[in-house]
C-alpha positions in Angstrom: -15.7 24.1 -88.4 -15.0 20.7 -89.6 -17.8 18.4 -91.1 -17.1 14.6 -92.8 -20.8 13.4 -94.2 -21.5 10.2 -96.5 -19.1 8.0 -98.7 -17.2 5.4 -98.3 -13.7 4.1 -97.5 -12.5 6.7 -94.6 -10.6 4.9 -91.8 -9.0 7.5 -90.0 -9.4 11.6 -89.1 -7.1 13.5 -87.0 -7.5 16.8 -85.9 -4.0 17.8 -84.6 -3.1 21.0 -82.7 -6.0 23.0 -84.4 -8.5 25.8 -83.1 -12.1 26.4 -84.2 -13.8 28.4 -83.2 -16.8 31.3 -83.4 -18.4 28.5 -86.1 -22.4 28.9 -87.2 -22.8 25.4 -86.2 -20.8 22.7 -85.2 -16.6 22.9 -84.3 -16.4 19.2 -85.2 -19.4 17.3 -86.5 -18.8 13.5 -87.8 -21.7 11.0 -89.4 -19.5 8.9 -91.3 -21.0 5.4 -92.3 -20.2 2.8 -95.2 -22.5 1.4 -97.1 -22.8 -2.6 -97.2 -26.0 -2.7 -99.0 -28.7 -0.2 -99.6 -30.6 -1.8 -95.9 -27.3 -2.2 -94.3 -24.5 0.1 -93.3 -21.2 -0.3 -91.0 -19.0 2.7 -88.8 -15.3 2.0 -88.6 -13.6 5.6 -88.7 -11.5 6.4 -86.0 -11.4 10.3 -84.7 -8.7 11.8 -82.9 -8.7 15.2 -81.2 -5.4 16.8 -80.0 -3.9 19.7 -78.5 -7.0 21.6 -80.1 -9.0 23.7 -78.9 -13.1 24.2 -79.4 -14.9 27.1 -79.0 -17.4 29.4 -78.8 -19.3 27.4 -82.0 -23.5 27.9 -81.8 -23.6 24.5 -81.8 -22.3 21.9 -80.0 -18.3 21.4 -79.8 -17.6 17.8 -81.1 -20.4 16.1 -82.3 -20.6 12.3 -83.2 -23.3 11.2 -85.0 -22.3 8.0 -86.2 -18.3 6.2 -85.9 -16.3 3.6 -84.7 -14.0 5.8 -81.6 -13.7 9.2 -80.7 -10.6 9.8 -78.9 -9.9 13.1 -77.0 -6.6 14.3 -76.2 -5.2 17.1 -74.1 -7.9 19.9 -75.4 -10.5 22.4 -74.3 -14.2 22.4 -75.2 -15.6 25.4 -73.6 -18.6 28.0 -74.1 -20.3 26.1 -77.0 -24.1 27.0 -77.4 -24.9 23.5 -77.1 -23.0 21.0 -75.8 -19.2 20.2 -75.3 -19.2 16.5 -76.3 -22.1 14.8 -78.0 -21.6 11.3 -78.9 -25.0 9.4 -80.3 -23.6 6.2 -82.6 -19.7 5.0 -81.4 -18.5 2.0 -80.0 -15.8 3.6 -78.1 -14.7 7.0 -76.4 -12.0 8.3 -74.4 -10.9 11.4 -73.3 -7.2 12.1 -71.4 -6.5 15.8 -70.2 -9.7 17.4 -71.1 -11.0 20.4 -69.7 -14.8 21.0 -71.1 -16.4 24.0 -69.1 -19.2 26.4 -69.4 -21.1 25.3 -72.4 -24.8 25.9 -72.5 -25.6 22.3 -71.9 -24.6 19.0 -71.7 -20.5 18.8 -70.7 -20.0 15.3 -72.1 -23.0 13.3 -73.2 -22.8 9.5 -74.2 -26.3 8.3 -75.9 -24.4 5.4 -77.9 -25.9 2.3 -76.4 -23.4 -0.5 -75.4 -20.3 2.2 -75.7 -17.4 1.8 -73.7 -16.2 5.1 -71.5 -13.0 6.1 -70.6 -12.4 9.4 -68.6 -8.7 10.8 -67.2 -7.2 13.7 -66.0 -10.4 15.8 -66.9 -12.6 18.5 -66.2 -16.3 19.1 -66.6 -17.3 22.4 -64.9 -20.2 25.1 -65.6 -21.9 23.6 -68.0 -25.7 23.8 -68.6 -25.4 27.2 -66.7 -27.3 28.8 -69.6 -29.7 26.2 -70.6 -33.3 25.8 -68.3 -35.6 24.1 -71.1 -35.0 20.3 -71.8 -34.3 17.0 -69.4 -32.4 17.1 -66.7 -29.2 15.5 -68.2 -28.9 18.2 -70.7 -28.2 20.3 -68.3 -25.2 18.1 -66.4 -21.4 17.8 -66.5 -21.6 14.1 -67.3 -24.2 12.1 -68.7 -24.0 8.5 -70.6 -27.5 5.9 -71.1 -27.3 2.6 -71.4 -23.2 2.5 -71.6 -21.5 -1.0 -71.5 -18.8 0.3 -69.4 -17.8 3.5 -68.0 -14.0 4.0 -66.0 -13.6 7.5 -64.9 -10.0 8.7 -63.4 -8.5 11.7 -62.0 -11.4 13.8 -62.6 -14.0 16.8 -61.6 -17.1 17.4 -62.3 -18.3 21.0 -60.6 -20.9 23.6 -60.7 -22.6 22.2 -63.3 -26.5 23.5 -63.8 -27.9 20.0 -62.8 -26.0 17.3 -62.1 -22.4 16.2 -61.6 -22.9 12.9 -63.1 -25.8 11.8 -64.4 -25.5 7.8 -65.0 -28.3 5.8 -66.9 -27.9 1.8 -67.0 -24.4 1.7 -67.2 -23.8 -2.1 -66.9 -20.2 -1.5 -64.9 -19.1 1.9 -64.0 -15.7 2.2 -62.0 -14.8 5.6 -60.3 -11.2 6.5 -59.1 -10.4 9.3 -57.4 -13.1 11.3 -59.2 -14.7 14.9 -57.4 -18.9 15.6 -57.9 -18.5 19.5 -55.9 -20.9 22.4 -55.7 -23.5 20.9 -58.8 -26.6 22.8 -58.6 -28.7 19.7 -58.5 -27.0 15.9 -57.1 -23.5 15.0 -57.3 -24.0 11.5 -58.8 -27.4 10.5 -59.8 -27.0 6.7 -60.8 -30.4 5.2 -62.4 -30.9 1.4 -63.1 -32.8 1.4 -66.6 -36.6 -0.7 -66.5 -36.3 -3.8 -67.8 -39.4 -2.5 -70.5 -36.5 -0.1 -72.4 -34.3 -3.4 -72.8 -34.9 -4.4 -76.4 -33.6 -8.3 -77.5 -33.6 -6.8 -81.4 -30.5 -4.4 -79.9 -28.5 -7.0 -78.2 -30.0 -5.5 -75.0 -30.5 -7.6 -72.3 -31.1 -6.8 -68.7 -28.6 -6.9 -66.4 -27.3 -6.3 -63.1 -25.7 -2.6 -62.9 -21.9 -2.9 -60.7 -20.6 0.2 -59.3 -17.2 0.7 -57.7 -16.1 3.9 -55.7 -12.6 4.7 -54.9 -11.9 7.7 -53.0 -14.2 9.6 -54.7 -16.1 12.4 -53.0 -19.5 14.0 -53.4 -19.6 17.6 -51.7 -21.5 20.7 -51.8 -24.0 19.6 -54.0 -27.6 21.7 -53.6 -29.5 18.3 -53.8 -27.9 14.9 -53.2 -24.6 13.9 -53.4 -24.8 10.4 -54.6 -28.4 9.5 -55.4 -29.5 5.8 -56.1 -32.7 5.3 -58.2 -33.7 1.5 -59.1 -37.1 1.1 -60.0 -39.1 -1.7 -58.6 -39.9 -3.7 -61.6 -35.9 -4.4 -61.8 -36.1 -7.1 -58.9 -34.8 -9.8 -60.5 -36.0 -12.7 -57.7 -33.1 -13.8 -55.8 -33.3 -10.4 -53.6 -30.4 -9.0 -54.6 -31.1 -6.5 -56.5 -29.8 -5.3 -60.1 -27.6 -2.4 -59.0 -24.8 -3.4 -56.9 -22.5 -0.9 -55.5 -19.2 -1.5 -54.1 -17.9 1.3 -52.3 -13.9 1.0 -51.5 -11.4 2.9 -49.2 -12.0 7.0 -49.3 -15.6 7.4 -50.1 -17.0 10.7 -49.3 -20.1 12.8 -49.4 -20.4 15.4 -47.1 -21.7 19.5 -46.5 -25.0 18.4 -49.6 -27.8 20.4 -49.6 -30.2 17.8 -49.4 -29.3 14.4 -48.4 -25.4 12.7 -48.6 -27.2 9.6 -49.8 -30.2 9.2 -51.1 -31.4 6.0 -52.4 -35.2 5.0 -53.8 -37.5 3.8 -56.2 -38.7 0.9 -55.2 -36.2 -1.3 -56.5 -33.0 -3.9 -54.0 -30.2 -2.1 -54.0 -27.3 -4.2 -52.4 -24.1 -2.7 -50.8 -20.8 -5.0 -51.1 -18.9 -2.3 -49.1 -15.2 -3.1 -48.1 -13.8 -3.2 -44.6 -13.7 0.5 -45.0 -16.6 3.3 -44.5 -17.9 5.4 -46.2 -18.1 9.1 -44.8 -20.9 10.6 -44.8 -23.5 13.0 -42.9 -27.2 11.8 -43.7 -28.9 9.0 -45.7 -32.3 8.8 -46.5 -34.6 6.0 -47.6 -37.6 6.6 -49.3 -38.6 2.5 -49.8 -38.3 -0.1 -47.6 -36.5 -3.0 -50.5 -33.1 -2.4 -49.9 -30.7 -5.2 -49.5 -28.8 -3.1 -46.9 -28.5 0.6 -46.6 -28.8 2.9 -44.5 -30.3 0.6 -41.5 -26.8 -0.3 -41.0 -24.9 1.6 -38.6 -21.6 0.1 -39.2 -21.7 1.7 -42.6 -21.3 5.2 -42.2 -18.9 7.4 -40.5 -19.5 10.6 -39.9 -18.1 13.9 -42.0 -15.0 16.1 -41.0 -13.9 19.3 -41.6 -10.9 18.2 -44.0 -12.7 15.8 -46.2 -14.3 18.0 -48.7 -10.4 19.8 -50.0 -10.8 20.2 -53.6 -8.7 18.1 -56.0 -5.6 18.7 -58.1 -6.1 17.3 -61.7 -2.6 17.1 -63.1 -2.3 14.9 -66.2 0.7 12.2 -66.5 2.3 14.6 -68.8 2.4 16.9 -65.9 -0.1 19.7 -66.8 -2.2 21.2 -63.8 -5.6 22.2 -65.4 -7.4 24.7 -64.3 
């Protein structure tokens, strides 16, 4: 649909209001670099999508392969035969009032190490529906690796072919009043990254991962619906653990197929919960190094009836998406 390859110079490209569609390849594919020598090259143009809509393309429906920011406004991506969003080089991304549903894979993936995430008012639904070869976070609504930061907002992500979220070493990740429902596989599936894939060439350091839950619920997942891996090479000595999870007031995950909480691999996990509970129906640990967990009984209460209601996404422009 639209392609920008090679030279140098371009600062800026906005996609305003537009519909492509029923495209051989890409709806939107960007690899735009500038030269600095003939070893060394910089990214620095900005995209912006808005008020568009993409789809139906073979392909996937935005792809970045190499820029400075991808913004996202107030647009569908849906039935691509790839993914919605792929983003591989960028340095930030953010997407307000986007609903990106049944594409054949991936809903939004983020493979741009050290990015920064922002997510509002969104959906990711159905995607990866037609898609069974590949990893599993092809295959999910969400999916970002080794993300600087990632602040998700007033969103769903639902009856996707694998997982709601799937969340690789993202060094802080903050979830407000975000919904994981009815995901074929786990709602959340949160992984801290082995110290061996941390490369000081990169600017890669390892780190301790912070999560922080807000009234956020995980329900009617066929798996999990928040799953914890942290592998036990990530101890770091002090016995605390390099994924720290901070669950705050309206934490729910409830009616899963497997296990509400899950959490394992060998690794500390540690819990800095608030004064409030979480709600919850079963927890299971598969290793015994966990800060705290699921041993403590003041942690957990146990799920309604009511606490599953699906969420209203309406944007602050006052659009209810569907």
């Amino acid at each position: 649909g639209v392609e920008v390859r090679g030279g140098n110079g371009l600062e800026f490209l906005a996609i305003l209001d537009s519909r492509l569609r029923d495209n051989g390849d890409d709806g939107i594919d960007v690899d735009q670099y500038d030269y600095i020598s003939e070893d060394s090259r910089v990214v620095f143009v900005q995209v912006l999508v808005s008020g568009s809509e993409i789809l139906g393309n073979e392909q996937e429906g935005i792809l970045l392969q190499n820029a400075d920011s991808l913004t996202v406004v107030d647009a569908v991506i849906n039935e691509n035969g790839h993914g919605g969003i792929d983003v591989e080089h960028l340095h930030n991304i953010a997407l307000r009032g986007v609903v990106v549903k049944n594409n054949a894979r991936t809903g939004l993936s983020v493979q741009a190490v050290r990015a920064n995430v922002t997510v509002a008012d969104s959906i990711f639904d159905s995607n990866g529906i037609e898609y069974d070869d590949g990893e599993r976070y092809e295959r999910s609504g969400v999916h970002l690796w080794l993300s600087d930061q990632a602040i998700f907002s007033n969103t769903v992500s639902s009856q996707n072919h694998v997982d709601g979220f799937s969340l690789y070493a993202v060094q802080f990740l903050e979830m407000t009043d975000v919904d994981a429902l009815e995901n074929e596989n786990d709602g959340f599936q949160i992984q801290k990254g082995s110290d061996e894939e941390y490369d000081p060439e990169d600017n890669i350091a390892p780190y301790e991962s912070k999560v922080i839950f807000t009234r956020v619920r995980a329900c009617g997942n066929g798996n999990d619906g928040i799953e914890f891996f942290v592998r036990h090479d990530d101890d770091d000595g002090s016995g605390n653990g390099r994924l720290r999870f901070s669950p705050l007031s309206g934490v729910v995950s409830c009616d899963n197929g497997d296990f509400d909480f899950e959490l394992h691999g060998g690794g500390n996990l540690t819990f800095a919960p608030s004064s409030s509970q979480i709600i919850a129906g079963s927890c299971r640990e598969s290793d015994d190094e966990l800060s705290s967990g699921c041993r403590d009984d003041d942690l957990f209460d146990v799920c309604g009836d009511d606490v599953c209601q699906p969420r209203v996404v309406l944007t602050n422009d006052g659009i209810l998406l569907n």
